[in-house]
N, CA, C and O atoms as CSV, one atom per row, in Angstrom:
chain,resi,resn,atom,element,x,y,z
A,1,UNK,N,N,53.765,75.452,-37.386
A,1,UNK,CA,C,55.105,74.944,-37.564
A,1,UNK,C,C,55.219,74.343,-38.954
A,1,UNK,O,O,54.134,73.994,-39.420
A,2,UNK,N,N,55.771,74.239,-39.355
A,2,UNK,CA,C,56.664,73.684,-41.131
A,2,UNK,C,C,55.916,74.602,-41.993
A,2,UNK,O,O,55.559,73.984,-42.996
A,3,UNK,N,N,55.463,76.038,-42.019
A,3,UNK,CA,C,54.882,76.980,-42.899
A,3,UNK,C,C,56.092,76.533,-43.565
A,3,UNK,O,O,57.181,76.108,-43.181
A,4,UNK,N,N,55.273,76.886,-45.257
A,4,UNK,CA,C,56.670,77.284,-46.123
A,4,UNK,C,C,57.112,76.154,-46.343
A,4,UNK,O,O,57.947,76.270,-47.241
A,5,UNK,N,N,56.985,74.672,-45.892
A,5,UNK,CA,C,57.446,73.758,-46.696
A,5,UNK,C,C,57.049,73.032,-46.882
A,5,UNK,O,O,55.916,72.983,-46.402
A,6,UNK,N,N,57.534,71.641,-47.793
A,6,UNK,CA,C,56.304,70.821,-48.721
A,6,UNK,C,C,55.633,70.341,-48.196
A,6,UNK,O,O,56.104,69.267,-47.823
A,7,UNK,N,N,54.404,70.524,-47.793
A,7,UNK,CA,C,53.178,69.360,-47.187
A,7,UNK,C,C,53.476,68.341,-47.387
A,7,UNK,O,O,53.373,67.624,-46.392
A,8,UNK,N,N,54.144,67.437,-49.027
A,8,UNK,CA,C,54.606,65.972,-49.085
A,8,UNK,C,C,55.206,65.572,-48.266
A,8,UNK,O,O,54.851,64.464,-47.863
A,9,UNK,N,N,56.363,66.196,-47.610
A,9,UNK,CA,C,57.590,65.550,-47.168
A,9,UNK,C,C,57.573,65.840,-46.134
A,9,UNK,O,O,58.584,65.486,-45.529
A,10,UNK,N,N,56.198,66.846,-45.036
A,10,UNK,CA,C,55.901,66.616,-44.173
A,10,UNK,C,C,55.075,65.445,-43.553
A,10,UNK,O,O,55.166,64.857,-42.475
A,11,UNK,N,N,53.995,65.280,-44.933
A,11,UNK,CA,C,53.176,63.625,-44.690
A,11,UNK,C,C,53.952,62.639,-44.732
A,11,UNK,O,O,54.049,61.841,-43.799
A,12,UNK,N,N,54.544,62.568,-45.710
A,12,UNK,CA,C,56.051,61.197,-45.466
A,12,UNK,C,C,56.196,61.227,-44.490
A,12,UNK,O,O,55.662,60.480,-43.670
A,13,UNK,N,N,57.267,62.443,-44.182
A,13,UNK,CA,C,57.629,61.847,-43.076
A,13,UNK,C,C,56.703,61.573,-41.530
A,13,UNK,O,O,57.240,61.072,-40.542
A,14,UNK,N,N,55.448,61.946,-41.562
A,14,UNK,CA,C,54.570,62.027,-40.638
A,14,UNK,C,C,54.491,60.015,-40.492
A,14,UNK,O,O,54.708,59.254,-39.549
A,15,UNK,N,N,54.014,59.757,-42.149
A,15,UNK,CA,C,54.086,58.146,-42.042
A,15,UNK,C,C,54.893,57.242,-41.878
A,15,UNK,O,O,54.580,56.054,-41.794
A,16,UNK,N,N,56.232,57.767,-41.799
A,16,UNK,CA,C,57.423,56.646,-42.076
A,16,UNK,C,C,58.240,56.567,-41.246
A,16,UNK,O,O,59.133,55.720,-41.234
A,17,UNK,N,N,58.005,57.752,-40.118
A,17,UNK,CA,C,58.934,58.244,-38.529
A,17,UNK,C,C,57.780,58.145,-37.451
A,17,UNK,O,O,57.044,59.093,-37.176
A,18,UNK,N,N,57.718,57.127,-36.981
A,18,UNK,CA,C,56.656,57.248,-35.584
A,18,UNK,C,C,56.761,57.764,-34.336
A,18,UNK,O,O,55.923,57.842,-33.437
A,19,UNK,N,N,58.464,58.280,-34.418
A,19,UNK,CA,C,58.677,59.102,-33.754
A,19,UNK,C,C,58.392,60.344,-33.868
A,19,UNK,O,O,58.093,61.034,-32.893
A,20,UNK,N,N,58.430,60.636,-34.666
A,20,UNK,CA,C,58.090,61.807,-35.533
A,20,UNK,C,C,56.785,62.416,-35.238
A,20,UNK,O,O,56.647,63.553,-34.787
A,21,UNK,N,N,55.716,61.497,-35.551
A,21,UNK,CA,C,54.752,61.572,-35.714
A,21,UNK,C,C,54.085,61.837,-34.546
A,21,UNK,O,O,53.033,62.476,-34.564
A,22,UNK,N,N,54.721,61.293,-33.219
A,22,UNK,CA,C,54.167,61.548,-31.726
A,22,UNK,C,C,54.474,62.515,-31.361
A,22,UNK,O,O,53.724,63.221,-30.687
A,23,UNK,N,N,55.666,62.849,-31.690
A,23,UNK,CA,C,56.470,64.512,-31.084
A,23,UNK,C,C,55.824,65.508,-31.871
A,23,UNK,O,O,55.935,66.674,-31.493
A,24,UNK,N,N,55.064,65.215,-33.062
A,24,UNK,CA,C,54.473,66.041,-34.205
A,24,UNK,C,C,52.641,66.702,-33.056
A,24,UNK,O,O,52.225,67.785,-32.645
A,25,UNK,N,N,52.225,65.447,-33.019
A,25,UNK,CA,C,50.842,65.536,-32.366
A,25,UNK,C,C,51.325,66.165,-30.748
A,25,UNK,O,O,50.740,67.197,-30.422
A,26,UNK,N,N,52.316,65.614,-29.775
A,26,UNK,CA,C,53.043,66.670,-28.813
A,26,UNK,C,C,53.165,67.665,-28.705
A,26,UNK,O,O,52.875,68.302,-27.693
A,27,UNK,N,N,53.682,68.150,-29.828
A,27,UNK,CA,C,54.030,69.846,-29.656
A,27,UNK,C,C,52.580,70.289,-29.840
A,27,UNK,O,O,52.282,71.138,-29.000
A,28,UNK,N,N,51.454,69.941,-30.785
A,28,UNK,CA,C,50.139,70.504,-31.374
A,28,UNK,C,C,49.188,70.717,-29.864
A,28,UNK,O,O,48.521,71.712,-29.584
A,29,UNK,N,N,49.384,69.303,-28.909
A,29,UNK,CA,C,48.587,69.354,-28.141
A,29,UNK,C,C,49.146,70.414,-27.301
A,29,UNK,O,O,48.311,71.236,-26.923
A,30,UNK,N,N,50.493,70.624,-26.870
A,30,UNK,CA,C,51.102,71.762,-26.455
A,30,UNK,C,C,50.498,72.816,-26.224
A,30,UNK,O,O,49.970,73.372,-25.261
A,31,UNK,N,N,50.755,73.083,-27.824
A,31,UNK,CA,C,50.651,74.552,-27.940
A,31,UNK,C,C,49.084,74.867,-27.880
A,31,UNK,O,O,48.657,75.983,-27.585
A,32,UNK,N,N,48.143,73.607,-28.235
A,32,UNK,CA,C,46.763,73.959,-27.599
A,32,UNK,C,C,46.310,74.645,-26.168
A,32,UNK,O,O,45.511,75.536,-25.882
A,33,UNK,N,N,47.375,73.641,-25.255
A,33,UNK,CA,C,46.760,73.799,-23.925
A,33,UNK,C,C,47.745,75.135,-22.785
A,33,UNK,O,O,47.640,75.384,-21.584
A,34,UNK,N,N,48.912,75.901,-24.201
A,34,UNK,CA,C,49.325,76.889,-23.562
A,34,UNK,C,C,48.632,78.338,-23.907
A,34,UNK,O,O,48.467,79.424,-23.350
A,35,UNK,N,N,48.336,77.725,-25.116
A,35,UNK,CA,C,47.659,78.810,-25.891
A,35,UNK,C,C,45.932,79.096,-25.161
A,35,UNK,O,O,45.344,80.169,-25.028
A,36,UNK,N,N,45.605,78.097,-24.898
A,36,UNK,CA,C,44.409,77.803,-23.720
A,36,UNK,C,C,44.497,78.272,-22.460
A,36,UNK,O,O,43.605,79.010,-22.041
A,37,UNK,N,N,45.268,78.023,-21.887
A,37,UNK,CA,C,46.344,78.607,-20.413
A,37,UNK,C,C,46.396,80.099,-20.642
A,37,UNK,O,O,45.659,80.720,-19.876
A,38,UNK,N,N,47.100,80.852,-21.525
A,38,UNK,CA,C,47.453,82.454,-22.082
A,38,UNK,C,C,45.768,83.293,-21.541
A,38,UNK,O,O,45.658,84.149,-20.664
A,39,UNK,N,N,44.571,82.662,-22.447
A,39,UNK,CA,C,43.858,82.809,-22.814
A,39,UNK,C,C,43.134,82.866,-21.567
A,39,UNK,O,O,42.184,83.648,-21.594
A,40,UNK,N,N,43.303,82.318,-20.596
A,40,UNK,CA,C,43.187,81.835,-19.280
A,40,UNK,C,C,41.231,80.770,-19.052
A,40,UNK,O,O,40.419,80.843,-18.129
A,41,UNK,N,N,41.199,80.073,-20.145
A,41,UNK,CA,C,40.400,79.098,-20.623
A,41,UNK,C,C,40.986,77.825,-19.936
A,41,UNK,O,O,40.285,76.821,-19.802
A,42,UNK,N,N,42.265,77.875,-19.506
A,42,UNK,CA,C,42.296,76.499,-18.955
A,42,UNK,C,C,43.455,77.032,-17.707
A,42,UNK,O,O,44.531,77.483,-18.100
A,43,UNK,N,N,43.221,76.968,-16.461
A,43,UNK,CA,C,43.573,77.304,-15.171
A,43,UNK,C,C,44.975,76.484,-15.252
A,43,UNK,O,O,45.007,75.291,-15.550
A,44,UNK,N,N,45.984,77.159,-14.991
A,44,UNK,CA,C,47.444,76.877,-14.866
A,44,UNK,C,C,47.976,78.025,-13.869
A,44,UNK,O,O,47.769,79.238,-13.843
A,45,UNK,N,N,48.893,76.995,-12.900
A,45,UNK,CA,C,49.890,77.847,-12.335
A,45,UNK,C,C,51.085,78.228,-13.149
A,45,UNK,O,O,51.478,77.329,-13.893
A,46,UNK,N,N,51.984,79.731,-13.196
A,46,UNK,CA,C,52.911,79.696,-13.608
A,46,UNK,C,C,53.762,78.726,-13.332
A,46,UNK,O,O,53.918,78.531,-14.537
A,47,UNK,N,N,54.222,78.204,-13.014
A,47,UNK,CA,C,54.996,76.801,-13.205
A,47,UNK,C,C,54.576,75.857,-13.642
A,47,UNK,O,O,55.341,74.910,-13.458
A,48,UNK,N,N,53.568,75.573,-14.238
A,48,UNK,CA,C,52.905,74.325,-14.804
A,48,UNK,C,C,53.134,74.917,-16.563
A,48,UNK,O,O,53.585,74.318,-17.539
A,49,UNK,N,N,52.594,76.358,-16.409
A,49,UNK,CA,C,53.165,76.776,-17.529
A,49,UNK,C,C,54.335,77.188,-18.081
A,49,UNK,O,O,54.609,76.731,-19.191
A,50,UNK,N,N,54.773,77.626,-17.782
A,50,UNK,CA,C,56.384,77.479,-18.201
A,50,UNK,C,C,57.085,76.028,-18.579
A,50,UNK,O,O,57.624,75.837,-19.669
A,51,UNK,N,N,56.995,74.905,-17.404
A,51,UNK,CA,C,57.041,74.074,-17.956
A,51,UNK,C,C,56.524,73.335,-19.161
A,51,UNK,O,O,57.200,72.602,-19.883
A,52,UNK,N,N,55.656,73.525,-19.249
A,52,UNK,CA,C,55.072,73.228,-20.805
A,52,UNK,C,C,55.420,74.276,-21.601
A,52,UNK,O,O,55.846,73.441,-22.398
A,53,UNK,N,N,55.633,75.257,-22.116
A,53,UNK,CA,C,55.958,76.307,-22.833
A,53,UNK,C,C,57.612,75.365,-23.108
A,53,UNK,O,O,58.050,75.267,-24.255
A,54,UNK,N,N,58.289,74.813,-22.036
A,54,UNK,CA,C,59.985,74.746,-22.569
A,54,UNK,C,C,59.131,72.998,-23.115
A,54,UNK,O,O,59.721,72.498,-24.073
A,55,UNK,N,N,58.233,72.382,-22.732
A,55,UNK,CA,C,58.721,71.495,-23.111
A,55,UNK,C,C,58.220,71.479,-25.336
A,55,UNK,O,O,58.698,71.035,-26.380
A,56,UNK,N,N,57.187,72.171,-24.932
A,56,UNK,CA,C,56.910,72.213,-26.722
A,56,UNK,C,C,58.188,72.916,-27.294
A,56,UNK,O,O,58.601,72.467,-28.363
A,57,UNK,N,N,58.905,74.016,-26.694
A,57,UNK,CA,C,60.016,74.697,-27.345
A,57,UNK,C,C,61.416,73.301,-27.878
A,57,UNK,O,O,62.230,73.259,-28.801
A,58,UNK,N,N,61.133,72.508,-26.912
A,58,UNK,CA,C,62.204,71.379,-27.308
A,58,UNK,C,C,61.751,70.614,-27.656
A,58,UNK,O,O,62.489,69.726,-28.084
A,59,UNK,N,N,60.143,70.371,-27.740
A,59,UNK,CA,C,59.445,69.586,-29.279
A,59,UNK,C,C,59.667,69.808,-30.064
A,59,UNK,O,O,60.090,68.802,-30.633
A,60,UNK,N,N,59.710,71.121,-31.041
A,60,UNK,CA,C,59.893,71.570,-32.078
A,60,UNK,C,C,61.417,71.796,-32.352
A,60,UNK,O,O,61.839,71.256,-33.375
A,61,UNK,N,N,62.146,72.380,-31.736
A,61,UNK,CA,C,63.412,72.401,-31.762
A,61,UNK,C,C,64.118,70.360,-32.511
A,61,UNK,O,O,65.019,69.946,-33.241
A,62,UNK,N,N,63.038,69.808,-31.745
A,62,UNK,CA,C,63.745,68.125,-32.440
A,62,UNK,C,C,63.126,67.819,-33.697
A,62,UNK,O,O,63.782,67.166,-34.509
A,63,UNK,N,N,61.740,68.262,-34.036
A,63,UNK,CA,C,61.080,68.129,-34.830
A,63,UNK,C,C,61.860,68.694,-35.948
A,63,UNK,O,O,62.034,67.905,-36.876
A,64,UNK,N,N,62.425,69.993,-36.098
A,64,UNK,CA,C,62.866,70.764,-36.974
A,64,UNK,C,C,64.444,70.330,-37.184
A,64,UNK,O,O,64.942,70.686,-38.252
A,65,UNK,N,N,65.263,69.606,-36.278
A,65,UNK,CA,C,66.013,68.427,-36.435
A,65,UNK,C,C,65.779,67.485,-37.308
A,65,UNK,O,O,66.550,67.401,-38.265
A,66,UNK,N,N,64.905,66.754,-37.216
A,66,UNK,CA,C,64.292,65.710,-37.690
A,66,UNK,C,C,63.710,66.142,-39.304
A,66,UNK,O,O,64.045,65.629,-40.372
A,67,UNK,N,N,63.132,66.803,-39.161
A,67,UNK,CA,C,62.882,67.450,-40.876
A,67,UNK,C,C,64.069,67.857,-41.180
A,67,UNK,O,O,64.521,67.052,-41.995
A,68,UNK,N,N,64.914,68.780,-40.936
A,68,UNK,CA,C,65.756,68.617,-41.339
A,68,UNK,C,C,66.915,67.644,-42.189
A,68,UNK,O,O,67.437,67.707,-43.302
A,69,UNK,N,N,66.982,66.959,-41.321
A,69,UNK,CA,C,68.187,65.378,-41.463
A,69,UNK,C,C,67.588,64.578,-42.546
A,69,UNK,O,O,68.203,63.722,-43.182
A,70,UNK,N,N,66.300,64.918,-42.729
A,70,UNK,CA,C,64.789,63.697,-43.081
A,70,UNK,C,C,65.774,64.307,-44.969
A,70,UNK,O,O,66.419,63.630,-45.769
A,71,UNK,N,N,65.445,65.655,-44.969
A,71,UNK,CA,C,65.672,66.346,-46.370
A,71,UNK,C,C,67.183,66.423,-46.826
A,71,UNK,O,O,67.328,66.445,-48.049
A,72,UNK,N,N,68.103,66.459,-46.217
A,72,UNK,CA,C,69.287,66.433,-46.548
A,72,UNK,C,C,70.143,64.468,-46.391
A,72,UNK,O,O,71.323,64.284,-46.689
């Protein structure tokens, strides 16, 4: 997630939004343990997954809000 844009103003804002910064490490652990799940390394029912799949999709979806608003 944030390919393509400034590492600075991703660390800023990593330090200066603590909201930010939790929903940042959220989505990461996410996408670890769906990407783990896929892989079938970590035992999930389809509904455990899916639910996690929407909830990182609306991690990032705020995150990319949030960078957003952060730059303009």
């Amino acid at each position: 997630m944030f390919e393509g844009q400034p590492q600075q103003e991703l660390e800023a804002l990593m330090k200066s939004d603590p909201e930010f910064r939790q929903l940042y490490h959220r989505h990461r652990e996410l996408d670890k343990q769906v990407l783990d799940a896929e892989l079938g390394v970590l035992p999930l029912d389809d509904s455990t997954l899916g639910r996690m799949k929407k909830e990182k999709l609306n991690a990032k979806d705020r995150l990319t809000r949030m960078f957003d608003q952060r730059r303009h």
